[in-house]
N, C-alpha and C positions, 0 to 999 in steps of 0.2 A: 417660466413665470416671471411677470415684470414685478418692481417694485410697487406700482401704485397695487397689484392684484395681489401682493405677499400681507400690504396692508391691510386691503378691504378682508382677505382671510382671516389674519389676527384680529381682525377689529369682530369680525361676525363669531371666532369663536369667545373672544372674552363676552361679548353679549349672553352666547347663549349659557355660558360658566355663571355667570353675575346674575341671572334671570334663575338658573336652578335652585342655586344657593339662595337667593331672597326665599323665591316662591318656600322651599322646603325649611326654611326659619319661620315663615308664619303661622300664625294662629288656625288658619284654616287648614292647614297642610297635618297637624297635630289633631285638630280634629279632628280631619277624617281620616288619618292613617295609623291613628292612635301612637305609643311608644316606638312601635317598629317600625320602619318605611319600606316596607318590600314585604312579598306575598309570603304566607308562611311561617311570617314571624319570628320570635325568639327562640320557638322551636326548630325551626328550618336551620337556622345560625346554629343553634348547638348541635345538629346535625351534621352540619359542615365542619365543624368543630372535631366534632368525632371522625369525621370522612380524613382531616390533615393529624389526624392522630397527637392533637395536643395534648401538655401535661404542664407540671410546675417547669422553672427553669428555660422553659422555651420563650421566645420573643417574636411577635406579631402584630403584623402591618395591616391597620383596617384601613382602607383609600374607598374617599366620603365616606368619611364615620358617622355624617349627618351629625346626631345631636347627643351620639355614642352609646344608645342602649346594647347595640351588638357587644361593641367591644368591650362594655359593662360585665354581660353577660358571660360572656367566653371567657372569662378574668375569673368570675365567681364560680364559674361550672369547673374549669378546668385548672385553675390555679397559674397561668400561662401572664406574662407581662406584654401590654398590648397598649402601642402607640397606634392613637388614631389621625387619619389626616383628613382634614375637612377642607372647603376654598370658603366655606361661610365663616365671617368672624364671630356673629349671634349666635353661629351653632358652634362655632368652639365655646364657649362664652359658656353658653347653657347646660352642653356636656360635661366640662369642668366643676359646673355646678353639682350636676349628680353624680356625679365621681364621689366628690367631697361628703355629700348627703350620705351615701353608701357606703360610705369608709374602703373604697379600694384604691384612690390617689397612691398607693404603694406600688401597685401594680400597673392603675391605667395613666394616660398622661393624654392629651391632647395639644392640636397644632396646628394653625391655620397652613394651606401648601395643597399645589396644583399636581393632580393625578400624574400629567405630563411631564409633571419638573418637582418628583416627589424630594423636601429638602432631609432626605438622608443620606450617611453613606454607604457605599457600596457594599456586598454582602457582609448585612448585619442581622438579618431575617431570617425566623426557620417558618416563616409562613407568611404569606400574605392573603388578606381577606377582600374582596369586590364584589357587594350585593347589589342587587339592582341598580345600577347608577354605570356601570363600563358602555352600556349603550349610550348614554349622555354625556361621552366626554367625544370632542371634537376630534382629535387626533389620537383614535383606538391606538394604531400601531406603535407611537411612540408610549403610551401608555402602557402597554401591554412589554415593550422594550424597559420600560422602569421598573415591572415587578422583578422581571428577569436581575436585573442589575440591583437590590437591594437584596435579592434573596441569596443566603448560608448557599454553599453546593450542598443538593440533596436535598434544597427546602422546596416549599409546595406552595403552590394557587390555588386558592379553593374561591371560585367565581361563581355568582348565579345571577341568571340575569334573562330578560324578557327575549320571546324569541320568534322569529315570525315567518309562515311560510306564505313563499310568493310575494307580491309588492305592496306596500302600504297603503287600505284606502285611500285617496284624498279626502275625506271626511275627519281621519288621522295623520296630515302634516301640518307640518307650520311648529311656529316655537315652542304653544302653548301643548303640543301632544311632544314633543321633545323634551320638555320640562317632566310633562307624566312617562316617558321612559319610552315613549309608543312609536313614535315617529325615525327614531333611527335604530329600531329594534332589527338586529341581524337573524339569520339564518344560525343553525347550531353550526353549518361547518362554518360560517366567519367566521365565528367565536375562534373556535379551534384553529383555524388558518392563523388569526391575529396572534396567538399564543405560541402556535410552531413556527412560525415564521419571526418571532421576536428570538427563539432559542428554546422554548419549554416542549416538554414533550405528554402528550395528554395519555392521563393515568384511567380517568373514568368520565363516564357522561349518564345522568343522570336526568329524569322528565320528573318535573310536580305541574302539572298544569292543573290541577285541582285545587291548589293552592293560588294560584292565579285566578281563577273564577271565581272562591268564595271571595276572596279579595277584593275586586271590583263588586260584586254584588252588596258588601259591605259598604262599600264609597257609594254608591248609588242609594242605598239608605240615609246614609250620615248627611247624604247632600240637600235630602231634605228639613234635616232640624239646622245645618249650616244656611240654609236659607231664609228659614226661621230667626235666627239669629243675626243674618244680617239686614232683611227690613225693622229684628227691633234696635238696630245698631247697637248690636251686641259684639260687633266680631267686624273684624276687619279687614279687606281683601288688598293683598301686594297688588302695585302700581299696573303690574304686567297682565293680572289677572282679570281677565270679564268672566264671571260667574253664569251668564247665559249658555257662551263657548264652553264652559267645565263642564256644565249638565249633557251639552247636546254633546261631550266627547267621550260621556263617562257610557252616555247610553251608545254610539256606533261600537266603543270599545267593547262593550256588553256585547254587543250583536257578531263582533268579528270574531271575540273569544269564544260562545258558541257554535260558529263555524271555524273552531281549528284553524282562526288566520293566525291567533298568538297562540303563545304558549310561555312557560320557566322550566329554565334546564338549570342544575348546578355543575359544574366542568372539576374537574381536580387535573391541575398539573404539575408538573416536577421538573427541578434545575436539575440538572445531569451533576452527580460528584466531580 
């Protein structure tokens, strides 16, 4: 690989990092994804939660905490201390906000810092958390090498994330279906390739595709009062976004998830002692 082509690489991924993180600080992204950003919910998270066998005392790594309802929540359910890592600074910003709102700043803490270049040290984790958002980051493998290298020996990956058989529509590429998680959605075995081939060894594999359907069936609703709201300029669309492209991606997604092109798996895996 030449220089000028290591360039054009770093340059397209910090694009497509900089485009997620705006897109998922807006207004609109809140609206229609409500508090949680990924299928499932805050119940799926405390599910997860329960699958990495949290308790007090423990310390966990949420990479893209988004706007940190998870790592809110896994705090209060489980009593666990839980640094989140965001690359958006509005959404550390905001997180931080409801932390304080919620009285658990004792416990959670936030932090702007790149899935790939996570700024902690080496095993200091007895868990690390990645919802929806491991198909969105440019270079899985190094990414998936970071969890490895923060995590306690004997700690755990508890990942969930969008998953897809066979090749991507083209009605689902481009930046704007990368940003909704869809466009570089793996196969279950990547997933798992990415995580044993970094050193982890997968404990369980898990399917909610049901959780994925009502999910977009929701967005597909909300996009019509979000449209509502933005001819009365009520609501305001990030630079990146065309709202015509949203609708016509939210309905092919509609139609692939019905034919079993997607799916959500959540993975658990383990650092060897």
């Amino acid at each position: 690989m030449d220089a000028q082509h290591e360039i054009q690489v770093e340059s397209d991924a910090v694009e497509i990092k900089t485009c997620c993180a705006t897109a998922y600080q807006s207004d609109i992204a809140r609206l229609l994804l409500g508090d949680s950003f990924h299928p499932g919910g805050l119940k799926l998270t405390e599910h997860l939660g329960t699958l990495l066998h949290l308790g007090p005392q423990q310390r966990v790594l949420d990479v893209a905490a988004g706007q940190g309802r998870s790592a809110i929540a896994l705090a209060q359910r489980f009593g666990c201390q839980v640094l989140g890592i965001e690359y958006g600074t509005e959404a550390v910003k905001k997180a931080t906000e409801t932390a304080t709102e919620v009285g658990v700043t004792h416990l959670v803490t936030f932090q702007q810092g790149d899935a790939e270049r996570l700024p902690v040290s080496d095993g200091t984790f007895d868990a690390v958390i990645c919802e929806c958002a491991f198909c969105t980051f440019p270079d899985k493998a190094t990414a998936a090498s970071e969890f490895l290298r923060v995590l306690k020996p004997g700690g755990q990956v508890g990942l969930s994330d969008l998953t897809r058989t066979g090749d991507v529509p083209a009605a689902l590429q481009g930046l704007l279906a990368w940003i909704a998680c869809i466009a570089d959605a793996q196969p279950v075995s990547s997933y798992t390739r990415y995580l044993t081939e970094a050193g982890l060894t997968v404990d369980l594999i898990e399917g909610h595709d049901e959780a994925l359907r009502e999910m977009v069936q929701q967005i597909r609703g909300k996009l019509l009062v979000a449209e509502l709201l933005i001819g009365l300029k009520k609501l305001d669309l990030p630079g990146s976004l065309d709202f015509e492209q949203a609708k016509a991606l939210a309905k092919a997604a509609a139609t692939a998830i019905q034919m079993s092109k997607f799916g959500y798996v959540v993975i658990i895996a383990s650092k060897m002692n």
